[in-house]
N, C-alpha and C positions, 0 to 999 in steps of 0.2 A: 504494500500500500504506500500510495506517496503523498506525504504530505496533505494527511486525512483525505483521501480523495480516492476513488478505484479509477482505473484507467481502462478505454476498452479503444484496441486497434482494430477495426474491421476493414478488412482484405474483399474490397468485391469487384466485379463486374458492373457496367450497365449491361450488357449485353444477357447478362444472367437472372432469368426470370427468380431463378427459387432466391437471389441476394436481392430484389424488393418484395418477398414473402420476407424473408431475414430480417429487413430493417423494420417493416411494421411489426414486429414483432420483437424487436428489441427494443421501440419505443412503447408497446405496451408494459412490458416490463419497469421502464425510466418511469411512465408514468404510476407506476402501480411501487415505486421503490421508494421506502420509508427512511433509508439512510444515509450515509454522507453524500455526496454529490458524485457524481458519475462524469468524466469528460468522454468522451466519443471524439475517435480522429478516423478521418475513413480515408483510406489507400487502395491502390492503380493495382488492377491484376487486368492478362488481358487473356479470356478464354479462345481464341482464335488471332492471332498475333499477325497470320499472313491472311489475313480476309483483306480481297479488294477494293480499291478505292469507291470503285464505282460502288461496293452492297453487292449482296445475291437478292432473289427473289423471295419471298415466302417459299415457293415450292420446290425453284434449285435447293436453299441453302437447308431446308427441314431433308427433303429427298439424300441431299449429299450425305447429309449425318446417319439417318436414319433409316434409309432404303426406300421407304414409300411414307407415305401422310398415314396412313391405316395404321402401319407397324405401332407408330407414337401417341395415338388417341387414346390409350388407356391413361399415358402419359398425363399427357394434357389435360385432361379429364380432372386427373389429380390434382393439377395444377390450378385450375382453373378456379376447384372448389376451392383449396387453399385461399389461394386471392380470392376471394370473395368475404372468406370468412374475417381476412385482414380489411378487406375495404378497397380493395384493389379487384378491378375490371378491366382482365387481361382480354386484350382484342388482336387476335394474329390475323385481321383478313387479308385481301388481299393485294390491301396496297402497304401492308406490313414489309419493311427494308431490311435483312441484317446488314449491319454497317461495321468497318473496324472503328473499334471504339477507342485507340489512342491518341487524335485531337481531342476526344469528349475529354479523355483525364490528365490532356494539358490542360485544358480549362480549371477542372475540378482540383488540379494542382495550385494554379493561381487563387481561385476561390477560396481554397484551403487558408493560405496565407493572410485574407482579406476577412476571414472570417462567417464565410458562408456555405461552404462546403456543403453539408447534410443540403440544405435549401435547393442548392444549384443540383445534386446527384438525386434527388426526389425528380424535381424536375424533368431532368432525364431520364430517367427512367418512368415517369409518368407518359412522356412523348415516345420514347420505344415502344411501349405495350401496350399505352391505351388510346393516344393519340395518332399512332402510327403515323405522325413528324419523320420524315426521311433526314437521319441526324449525320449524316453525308455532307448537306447541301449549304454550304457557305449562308446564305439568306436566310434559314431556320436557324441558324445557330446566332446569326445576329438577332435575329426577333426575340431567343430566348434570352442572349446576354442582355441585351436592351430591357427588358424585365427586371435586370439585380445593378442598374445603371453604367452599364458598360457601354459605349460607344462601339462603333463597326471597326474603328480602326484598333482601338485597346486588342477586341477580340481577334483580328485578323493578326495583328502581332502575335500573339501568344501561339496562335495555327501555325504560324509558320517560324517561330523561334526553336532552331535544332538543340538547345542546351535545353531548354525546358521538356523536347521530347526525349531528349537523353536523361534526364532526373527521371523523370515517369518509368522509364527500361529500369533503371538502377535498381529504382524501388520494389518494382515488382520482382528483377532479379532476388533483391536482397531475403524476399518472404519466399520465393521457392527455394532459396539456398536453406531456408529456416523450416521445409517441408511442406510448406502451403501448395498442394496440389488443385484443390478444390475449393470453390467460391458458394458461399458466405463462409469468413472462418475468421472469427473473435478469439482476436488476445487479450486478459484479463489480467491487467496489472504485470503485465510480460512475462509473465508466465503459465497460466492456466488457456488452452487453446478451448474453443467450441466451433465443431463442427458444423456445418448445415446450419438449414432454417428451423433451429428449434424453436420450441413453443415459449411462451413468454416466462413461466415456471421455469426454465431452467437457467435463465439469467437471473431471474432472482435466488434461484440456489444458490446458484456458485457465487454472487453476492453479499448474500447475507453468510456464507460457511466458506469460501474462497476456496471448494473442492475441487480436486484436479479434474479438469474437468475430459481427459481423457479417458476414465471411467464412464463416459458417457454414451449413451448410442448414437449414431452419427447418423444426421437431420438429411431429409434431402437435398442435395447442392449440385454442383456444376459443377463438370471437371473436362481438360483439355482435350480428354481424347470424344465423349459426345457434344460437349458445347452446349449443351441441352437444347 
């Protein structure tokens, strides 16, 4: 513990449906948490690192991972009821993008610093999966900065600044050097890992009892080789 205070680093994705089941559900827990203060720093993983500029389709980029849309319906199914139960209304149709997500957590990286991080990575992941916002496209991305008072040109800087997409590599190198395979994945006080999108109970466990939380069963997540 530091400095009366728990620490929680969570490791996600936008691209990773079940790491915004993950955060609604860690903020139920903040909200439902009686004790000292909680800080939240959220960090750059990228589940698909060589996805094309341009995005796949809905039905290439599900097809490539998965085989066919049929194969993954049970999937999704699950997934879907999950969000729902968080307050999230997951919408893949079919003008749904995957995109690489490494200008989003440039962004998310400067945000960090300015003090809006969680704000700005809700967002995004709001426009992924329920807005289906093509988060590719220069002009979406200024509409969304233009929203937390960035100008076009702030945001354009940051898109094309190689030191800042070099820090984003780093970092996410640094958490898979540290085992982080899989997205959503809570560090507690830097040392208690939680896997997956657990349910809000178990942040408040390992909260109030600081239990390893290894001993855990491990939540549904994302990991590099399906991409979910």
């Amino acid at each position: 513990m530091q400095e009366g205070k728990i620490t929680v680093d969570v490791v996600s994705d936008v691209a990773c449906p079940w790491c915004y089941v993950g955060k609604k559900r860690l903020e139920k827990a903040l909200a439902q948490w009686q004790g000292i203060p909680v800080e939240v720093t959220w960090h750059p993983y990228q589940l698909d690192p060589n996805m094309p500029k341009d995005g796949l389709d809905r039905t290439t980029y599900l097809t490539n991972k998965f085989g066919s849309l049929d194969a993954i319906q049970p999937m999704m199914d699950r997934l879907i009821e999950a969000g729902e139960d968080e307050g999230i209304r997951f919408n893949f149709g079919e003008q749904w993008l995957a995109v690489n997500t490494l200008p989003l957590h440039q962004l998310l990286n400067i945000a960090r610093e300015e003090g809006f991080a969680e704000a700005l990575k809700e967002r995004f992941l709001k426009a992924y999966f329920d807005d289906n916002l093509h988060l590719n496209q220069t002009e979406v991305l200024h509409n969304i900065m233009a929203s937390f008072g960035w100008d076009a040109q702030k945001t354009d800087a940051i898109l094309n600044n190689d030191e800042i997409a070099y820090a984003v590599k780093q970092e996410i190198a640094h958490y898979q050097q540290l085992g982080v395979s899989g997205v959503p994945f809570f560090i507690v006080n830097n040392k208690y890992g939680i896997s997956g999108a657990q349910p809000a109970t178990t942040f408040l466990e390992v909260f109030s009892k600081l239990a390893p939380a290894k001993n855990l069963q491990d939540g549904d997540s994302c990991d590099t080789e399906t991409g979910c």
